[in-house]
N, C-alpha and C positions, 0 to 999 in steps of 0.2 A: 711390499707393495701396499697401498693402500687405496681406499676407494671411497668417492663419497657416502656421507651417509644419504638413506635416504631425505627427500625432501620433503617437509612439513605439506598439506594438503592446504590451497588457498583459506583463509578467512573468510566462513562466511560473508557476502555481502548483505550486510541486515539493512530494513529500512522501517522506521517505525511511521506509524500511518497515524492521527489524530483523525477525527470526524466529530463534529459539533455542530448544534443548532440546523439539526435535521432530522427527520422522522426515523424510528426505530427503522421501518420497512425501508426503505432509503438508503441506511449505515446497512442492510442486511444485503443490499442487493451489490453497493459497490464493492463491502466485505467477501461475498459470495464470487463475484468478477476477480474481484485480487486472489481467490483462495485455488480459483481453477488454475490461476497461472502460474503461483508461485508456490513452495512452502510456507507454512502458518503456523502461527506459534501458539496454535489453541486446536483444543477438538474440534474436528467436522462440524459437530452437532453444537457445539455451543452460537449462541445467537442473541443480536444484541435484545438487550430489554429496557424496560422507560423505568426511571428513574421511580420508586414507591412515592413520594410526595408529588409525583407532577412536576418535576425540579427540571432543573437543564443538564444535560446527560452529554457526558464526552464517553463517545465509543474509541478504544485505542487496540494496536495489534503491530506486531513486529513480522515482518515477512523477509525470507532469505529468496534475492532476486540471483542468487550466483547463476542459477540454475534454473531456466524456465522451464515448467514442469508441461504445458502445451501451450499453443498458438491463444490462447484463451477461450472466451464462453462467447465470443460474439458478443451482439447489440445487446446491453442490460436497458429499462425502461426504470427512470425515476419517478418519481412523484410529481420532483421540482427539483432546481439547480442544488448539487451540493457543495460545499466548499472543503478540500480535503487538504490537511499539512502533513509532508513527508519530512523525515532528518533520516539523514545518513549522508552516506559520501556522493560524491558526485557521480561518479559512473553508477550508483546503484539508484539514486536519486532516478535519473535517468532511464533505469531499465524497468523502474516501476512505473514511471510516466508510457514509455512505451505501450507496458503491459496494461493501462487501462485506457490507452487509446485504442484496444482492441473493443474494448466493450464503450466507451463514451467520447465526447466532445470535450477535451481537454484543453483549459485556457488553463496557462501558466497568471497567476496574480500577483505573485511576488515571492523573493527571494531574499535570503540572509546566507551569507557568504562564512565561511571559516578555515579553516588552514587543512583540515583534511575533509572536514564533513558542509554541510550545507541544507539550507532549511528550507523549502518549494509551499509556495500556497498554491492547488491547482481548483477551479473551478471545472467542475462534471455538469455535465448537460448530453442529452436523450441525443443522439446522432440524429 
């Protein structure tokens, strides 16, 4: 008699988050709104920081949407409009856009398409 083996536990669904050409407090507050919802690939306590020369500063972070961690943090309050790019695959694409329509005004700006994954520019704005 034989029996299956067990089965392998899903893949995480990762989705990696850009954030550019916006104020540290800005990248911290939409970082902070993704961090409540989902797993994060950084300490609690780490936070973005400005660049030492005054330079242009890309904040990055990879978050596992398999598993939404609560309903979110509610309405976060920006500065000003941010513009945030996600990669990953399409349902997880998706489940991060979700998850910061908990907390923002989420315009889809464009898309790049790929055979398993997919690239979202999403514009954030203050509900």
């Amino acid at each position: 008699m034989s029996t299956a083996p067990d089965q392998p536990a899903a893949p995480p669904a990762q989705v990696t988050v850009t954030l550019d050409s916006c104020a540290k407090e800005d990248a911290r507050t939409v970082l902070d709104a993704l961090r409540a919802a989902f797993a994060f690939d950084r300490d609690t306590d780490d936070a973005p920081l400005e660049a030492p020369s005054g330079g242009p500063v890309v904040w990055t972070a990879t978050f596992d949407v398999s598993r939404p961690l609560a309903d979110g943090s509610g309405p976060a309050r920006l500065g000003e409009p941010v513009t945030l790019t996600a990669q990953g695959g399409y349902r997880a694409v998706d489940r991060l856009r979700e998850g910061l329509a908990e907390s923002f005004t989420v315009t889809v700006i464009g898309t790049a398409s790929g055979d398993q994954e997919q690239e979202a520019g999403f514009r954030l704005e203050n509900r």
